[in-house]
C-alpha positions, -999 to +999 in steps of 0.1 A: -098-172-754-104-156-786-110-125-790-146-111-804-159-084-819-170-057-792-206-056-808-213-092-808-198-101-774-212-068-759-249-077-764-243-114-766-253-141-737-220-152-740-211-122-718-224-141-687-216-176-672-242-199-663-251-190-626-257-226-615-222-239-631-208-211-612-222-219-576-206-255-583-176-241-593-175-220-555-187-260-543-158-270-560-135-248-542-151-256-507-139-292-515-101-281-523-097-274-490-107-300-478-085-315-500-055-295-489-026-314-468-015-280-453-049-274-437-057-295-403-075-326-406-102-317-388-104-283-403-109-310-438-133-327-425-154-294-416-151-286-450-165-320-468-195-319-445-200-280-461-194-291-496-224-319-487-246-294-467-245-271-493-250-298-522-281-307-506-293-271-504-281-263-543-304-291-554-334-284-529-339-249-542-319-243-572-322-278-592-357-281-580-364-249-597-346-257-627-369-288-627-402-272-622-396-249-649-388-279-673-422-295-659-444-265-662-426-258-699-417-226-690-391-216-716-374-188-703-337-189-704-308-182-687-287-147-689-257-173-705-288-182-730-296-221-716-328-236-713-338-253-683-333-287-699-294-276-704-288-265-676-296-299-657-281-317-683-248-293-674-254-296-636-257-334-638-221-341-649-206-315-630-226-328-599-218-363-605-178-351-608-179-331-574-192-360-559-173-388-571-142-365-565-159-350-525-159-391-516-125-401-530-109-375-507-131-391-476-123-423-481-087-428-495-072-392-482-092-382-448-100-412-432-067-433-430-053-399-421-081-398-393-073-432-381-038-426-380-049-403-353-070-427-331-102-411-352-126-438-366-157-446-383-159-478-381-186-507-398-206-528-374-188-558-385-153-542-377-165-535-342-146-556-316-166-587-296-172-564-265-179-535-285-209-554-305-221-567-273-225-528-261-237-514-288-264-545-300-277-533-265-277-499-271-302-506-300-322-530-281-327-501-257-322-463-274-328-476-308-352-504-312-385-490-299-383-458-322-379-478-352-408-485-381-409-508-403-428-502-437-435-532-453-444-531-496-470-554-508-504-553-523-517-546-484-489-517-479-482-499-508-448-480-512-442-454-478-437-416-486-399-407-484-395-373-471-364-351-480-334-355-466-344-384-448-319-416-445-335-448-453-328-489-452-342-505-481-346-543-466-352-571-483-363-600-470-382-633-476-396-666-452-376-693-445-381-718-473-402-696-498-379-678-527-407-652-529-387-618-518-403-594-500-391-555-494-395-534-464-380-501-454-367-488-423-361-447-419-330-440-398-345-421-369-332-384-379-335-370-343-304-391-333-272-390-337-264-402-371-222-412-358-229-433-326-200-425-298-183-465-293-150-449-281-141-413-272-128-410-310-148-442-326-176-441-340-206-463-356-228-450-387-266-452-374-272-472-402-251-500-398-264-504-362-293-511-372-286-531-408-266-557-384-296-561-356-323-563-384-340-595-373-350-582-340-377-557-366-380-590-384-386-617-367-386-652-380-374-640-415-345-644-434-325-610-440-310-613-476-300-576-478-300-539-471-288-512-484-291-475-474-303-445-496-317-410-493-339-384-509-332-350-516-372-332-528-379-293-538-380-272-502-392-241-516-426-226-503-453-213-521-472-187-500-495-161-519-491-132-491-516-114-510-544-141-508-536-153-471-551-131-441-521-149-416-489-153-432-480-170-399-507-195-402-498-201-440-461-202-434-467-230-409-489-253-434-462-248-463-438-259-439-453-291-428-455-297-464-420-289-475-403-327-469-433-336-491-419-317-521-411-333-556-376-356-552-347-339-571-321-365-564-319-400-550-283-411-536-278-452-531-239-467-525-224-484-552-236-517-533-272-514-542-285-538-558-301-532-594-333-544-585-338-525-553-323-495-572-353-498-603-374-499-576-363-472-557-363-450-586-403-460-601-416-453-566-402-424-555-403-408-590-369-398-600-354-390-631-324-418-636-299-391-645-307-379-609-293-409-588-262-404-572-241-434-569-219-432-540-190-453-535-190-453-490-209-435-463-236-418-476-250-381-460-209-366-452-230-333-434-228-360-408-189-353-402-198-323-378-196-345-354-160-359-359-154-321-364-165-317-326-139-346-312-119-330-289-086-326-307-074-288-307-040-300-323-058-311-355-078-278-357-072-240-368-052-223-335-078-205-317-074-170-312-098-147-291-119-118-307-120-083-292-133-048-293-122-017-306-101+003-284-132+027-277-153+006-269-133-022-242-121+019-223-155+026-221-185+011-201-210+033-223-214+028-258-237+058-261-207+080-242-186+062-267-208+064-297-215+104-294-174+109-303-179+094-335-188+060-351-173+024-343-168-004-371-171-035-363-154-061-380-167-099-374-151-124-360-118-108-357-139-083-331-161-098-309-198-098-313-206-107-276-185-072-267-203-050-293-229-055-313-247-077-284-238-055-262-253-026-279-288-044-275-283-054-239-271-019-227-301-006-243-325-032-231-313-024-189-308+012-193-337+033-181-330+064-201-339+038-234-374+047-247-377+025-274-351-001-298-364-013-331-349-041-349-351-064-379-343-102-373-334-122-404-316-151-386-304-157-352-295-189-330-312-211-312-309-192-276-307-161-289-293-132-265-306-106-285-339-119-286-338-122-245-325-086-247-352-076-261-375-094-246-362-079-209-368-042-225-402-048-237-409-064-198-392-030-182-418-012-204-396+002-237-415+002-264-398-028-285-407-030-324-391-062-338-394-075-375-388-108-374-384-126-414-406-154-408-398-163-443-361-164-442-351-200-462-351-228-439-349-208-408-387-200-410-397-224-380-373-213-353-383-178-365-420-184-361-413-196-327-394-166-317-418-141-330-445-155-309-421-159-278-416-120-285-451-110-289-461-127-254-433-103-237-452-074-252-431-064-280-444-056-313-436-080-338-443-074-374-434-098-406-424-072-432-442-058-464-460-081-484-443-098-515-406-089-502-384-104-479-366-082-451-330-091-450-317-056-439-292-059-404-302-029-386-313-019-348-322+015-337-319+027-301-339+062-290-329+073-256-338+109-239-309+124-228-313+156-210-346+162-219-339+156-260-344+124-277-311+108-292-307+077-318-281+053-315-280+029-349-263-005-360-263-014-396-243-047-402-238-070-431-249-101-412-271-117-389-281-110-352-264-144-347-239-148-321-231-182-332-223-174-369-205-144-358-177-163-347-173-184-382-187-155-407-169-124-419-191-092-416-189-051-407-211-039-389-214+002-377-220+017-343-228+053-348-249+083-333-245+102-368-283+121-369-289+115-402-281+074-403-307+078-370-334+093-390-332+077-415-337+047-402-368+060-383-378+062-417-373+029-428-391+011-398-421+033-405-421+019-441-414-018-423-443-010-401-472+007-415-480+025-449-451+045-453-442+054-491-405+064-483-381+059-511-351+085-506-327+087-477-300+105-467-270+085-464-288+047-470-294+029-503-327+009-498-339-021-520-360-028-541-361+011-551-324+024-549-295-001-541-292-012-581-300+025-595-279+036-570-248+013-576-251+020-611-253+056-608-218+056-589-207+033-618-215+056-643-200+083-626-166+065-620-166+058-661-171+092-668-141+103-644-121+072-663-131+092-700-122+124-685-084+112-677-087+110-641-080+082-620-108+053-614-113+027-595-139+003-579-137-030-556-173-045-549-172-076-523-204-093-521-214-130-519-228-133-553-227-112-589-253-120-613-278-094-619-271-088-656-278-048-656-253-043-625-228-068-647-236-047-683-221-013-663-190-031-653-182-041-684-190-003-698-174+010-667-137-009-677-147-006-716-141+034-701-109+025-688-121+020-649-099-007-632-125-027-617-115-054-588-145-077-579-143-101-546-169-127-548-174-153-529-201-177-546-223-170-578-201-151-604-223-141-637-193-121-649-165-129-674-133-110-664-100-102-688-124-101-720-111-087-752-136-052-762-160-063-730-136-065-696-099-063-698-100-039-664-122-067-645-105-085-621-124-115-604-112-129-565-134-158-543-112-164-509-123-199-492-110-201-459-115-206-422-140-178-422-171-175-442-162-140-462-199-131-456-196-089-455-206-065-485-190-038-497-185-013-528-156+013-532-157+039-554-127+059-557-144+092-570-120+113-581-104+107-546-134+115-532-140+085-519-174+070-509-178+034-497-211+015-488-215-017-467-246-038-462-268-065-467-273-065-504-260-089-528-258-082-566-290-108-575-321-098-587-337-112-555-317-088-536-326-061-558-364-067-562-375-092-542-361-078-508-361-050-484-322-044-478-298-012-470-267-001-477-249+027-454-225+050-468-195+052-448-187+090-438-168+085-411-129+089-424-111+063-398-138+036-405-139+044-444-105+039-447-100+007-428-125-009-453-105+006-480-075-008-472-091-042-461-105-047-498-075-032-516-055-062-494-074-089-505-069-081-543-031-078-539-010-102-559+003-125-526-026-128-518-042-167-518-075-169-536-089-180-568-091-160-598-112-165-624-104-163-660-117-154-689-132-189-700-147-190-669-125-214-651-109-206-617-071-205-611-056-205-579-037-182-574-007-196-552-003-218-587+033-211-608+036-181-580+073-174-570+066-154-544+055-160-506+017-160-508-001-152-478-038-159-463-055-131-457-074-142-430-045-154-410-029-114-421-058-105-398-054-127-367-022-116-366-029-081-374-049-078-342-024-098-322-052-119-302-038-153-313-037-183-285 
């Protein structure tokens, strides 16, 4: 690009990319691996069923934000300097390009490769005569009593569509009359949406029920359907401050969320024109917001050809483990009073360690007490049964459970009242911010003193994502780490006004001063001639103060290596702004998911991992902590494991200047290498 003047570029918007453009841009790399040949088909398939789950999010909470702003006229703009009407103009034709593109790979690339393997979806028409005959009566007796009907006419005016929801629009009309009638029929959505026909065959819900249509209408003629589904605003709107039960509240917003304002109708290309302006004047969407879709509508469905039992078409499976310490030892307090344990997710085990912490805790009778915050965990949650056994054997249990965590806020309700009835106490956080800190504290009396055993992680209590996310976590008895967090579940918990730790950086008051500070300080070691050097790994990037001290910190000569998964606000390789900024995403098997920031300090080295990303909601809106590393072993390992992932053989993208993303295996001459795979290997656990 060319180059600009230092003053004008330095205080210009131009400085940051749009935030939106740049979470399509990580879409967009979800969906070239699905379209890569050398990655196993059903390891593709996993990912187009991604690139569609997280579509759907992207325009239930960031489009539908974008669109209430436009609505309510607020005019605020974005850090790049775009109104809210710009950036859905921008979003629309990138969308519409990610999607054309995210179908052409399903239907001319992965599925002929799929049947070529015995792996079908197949139309109801396609179906042989024996295989109709089973299936019509597996509607007639599974399907046909759940369905409803919703007829449209002065008597019946137009049903509510709720979000997400797949829909037959029907028309229809009585024999001899040319008067035609429309009806629609909502695709049940608590059954499977790819009906079993074979052990690797399979029937869209949808077209089951499109070809046995005249048993819901009887005695009329059936002159078309077509399917179609909405996509409406899922944020909540609870004023904490104004409701006495933020359970109570949380549970009305969330029978009202699939009510929202739609954000995005998709139809197939079949649709016809007439059903289509109908479509869009009752349910109220913009025309710029349909989605035309050329074949099977909803791919988050393909989890469930992701599931066939086909290991040769999937990743090789290799089998986490522990650190040495820990599998020697059957004590993890015996272990943990040595020294500190990291954890590193998926490559070690959660079941082994982190889990294992809790339940260790929760049986042994020297345990007084274990305190712990729960953002997100799975449906049958060990941890939660854990704790649940401790609080029964009479520990006192404290458990901060995020009832507001997105789209995880009804499961989380139930589990904070399954938890209270035990006997724990359950809290919800501090009003106005959410608590997305991974942290547990242990306190157990050991000859006749009280000792605390801590875990601080970068994800989720979740044994189920633990296997597909990347994420640190540390097992330590350090005294400090322990009171400090005794510290921060007394501001979690009552009226505490703690602000300053010891070795933790908590938001909203000191992660982004903090990480700045450190910044700063590795700019003024870069003016004074001495080496600097900082890698930050984190999800996203966009909060624009964080971003203005990178740019100062490599205007000072600080090489500055950023590895970023998703949202990217900053523009690396910049003439008078960022030539020292380097910019890395990695898509691959795993979810890189862990958080970290290295600065080299004059090799002094002090590294941080946690739960904060580099967003204002992160930074203000959230309760979250970052633990600096002391121990030397552990510190190094995440050294070396970030340095790694910005070496030149390296596969990843790297963004450029312009704000595009280059891979980096393109024009390479040398043998690149996925670092993910470096790791298997590394701990020599593959199957």
């Amino acid at each position: 690009m060319t180059a600009e003047p230092l003053a004008d570029i330095a205080t210009s918007p131009e400085r940051f990319t749009n935030r939106e453009i740049s979470w399509l841009d990580f879409n967009a790399r979800v969906l070239a691996a699905a379209e890569d040949s050398r990655v196993p088909l059903l390891e593709r398939v996993k990912f187009l069923a991604i690139f569609a789950s997280n579509l759907d999010e992207f325009y239930m909470v960031r489009v539908a934000g974008l669109k209430r702003r436009q609505d309510m006229g607020v005019m605020v703009r974005s850090a790049d300097g775009r109104t809210a009407a710009e950036q859905l103009e921008m979003i629309t034709e990138k969308a519409q390009g990610l999607v054309h593109r995210h179908i052409r790979c399903f239907t001319d690339d992965i599925q002929p490769a799929l049947r070529a393997e015995g792996i079908e979806i197949v139309a109801h028409d396609q179906l042989s005569d024996d295989e109709k005959k089973r299936m019509d009566e597996h509607f007639l007796r599974n399907v046909f009593p759940v369905l409803t009907p919703l007829a449209v006419d002065p008597a019946h005016p137009f049903p509510y569509i709720s979000g997400r929801s797949l829909n037959l629009a029907v028309v229809i009309r009585e024999p001899g009359s040319k008067i035609e009638r429309f009806a629609r029929v909502k695709i049940p959505s608590n059954m499977h949406r790819l009906v079993r026909v074979g052990k690797a065959r399979f029937l869209p819900l949808e077209s089951l029920i499109s070809a046995n249509l005249s048993d819901l209408f009887p005695g009329m003629e059936i002159i078309d359907s077509h399917p179609f589904r909405v996509t409406r605003n899922a944020d909540l709107d609870v004023e904490e401050d104004r409701d006495e039960d933020l359970l109570q509240a949380l549970e009305r917003e969330l029978a009202r969320r699939r009510f929202g304002p739609a954000v995005r109708l998709e139809v197939t290309d079949e649709m016809d024109d007439k059903i289509l302006d109908l479509l869009t004047r009752e349910i109220d969407v913009d025309p710029v917001d349909v989605i035309v879709v050329p074949g099977l509508l909803d791919l988050s469905s393909l989890w469930a050809i992701v599931s066939v039992d086909r290991p040769d078409l999937k990743d090789n499976a290799f089998v986490p483990g522990s650190p040495a310490r820990l599998a020697k030892s059957e004590s993890f307090f015996d272990v943990l009073r040595d020294g500190d344990v990291l954890l590193h997710h998926p490559y070690d085990s959660f079941a082994t360690t982190t889990q294992k912490f809790i339940e260790q805790a929760a049986n042994d009778p020297q345990v007084l007490a274990i305190k712990q915050t729960l953002y997100r965990t799975s449906g049958d949650s060990p941890i939660v049964h854990a704790l649940i056994n401790a609080a029964e054997a009479g520990k006192q249990v404290v458990v901060l459970v995020e009832i507001k965590a997105r789209f995880d806020e009804a499961a989380n309700i139930s589990w904070a009242r399954k938890l209270e009835r035990a006997g724990c106490h359950v809290v919800y956080g501090i009003v106005g911010l959410k608590t997305h800190c991974k942290t547990a504290l242990v306190v157990r009396e050991e000859a006749g003193t009280l000792r605390r055993y801590c875990h601080i992680g970068t994800g989720n209590y979740n044994p189920k994502t633990a296997r597909l996310y990347e994420d640190l976590g540390l097992l330590t008895a350090d005294p400090e780490i322990g009171a400090d967090l005794t510290d921060l579940f007394n501001v979690l918990t009552g009226y505490s006004g703690q602000k300053f730790y010891r070795k933790l950086l908590v938001a909203p008051h000191g992660v982004r001063n903090g990480l700045i500070d450190r910044i700063e300080r590795e700019a003024d070691h870069a003016r004074a001639g001495r080496e600097a050097r900082i890698i930050i790994k984190s999800n996203h990037i966009v909060d624009e103060d964080s971003i203005d001290a990178l740019y100062r910190a490599s205007q000072a000569g600080v090489q500055v290596d950023l590895v970023i998964r998703t949202n990217c606000s900053v523009r690396p390789g910049v003439p008078g702004l960022s030539e020292n900024i380097r910019v890395r995403s990695i898509v691959g098997r795993f979810l890189e998911h862990s958080r970290v920031s290295y600065f080299h300090n004059d090799a002094r080295p002090e590294v941080f991992i946690g739960s904060a990303d580099l967003m204002h909601r992160n930074l203000d809106r959230r309760v979250e902590v970052l633990l600096r590393v002391d121990d030397s072993a552990a510190r190094s390992q995440i050294i070396a494991m970030v340095e790694r992932m910005m070496d030149d053989d390296i596969i990843g993208w790297d963004l450029q200047a312009d704000g595009t993303w280059r891979n980096s295996e393109d024009g390479s001459e040398q043998p690149m290498v996925d670092f993910q795979a470096e790791q298997i290997r590394r701990i020599g656990r593959s199957e």
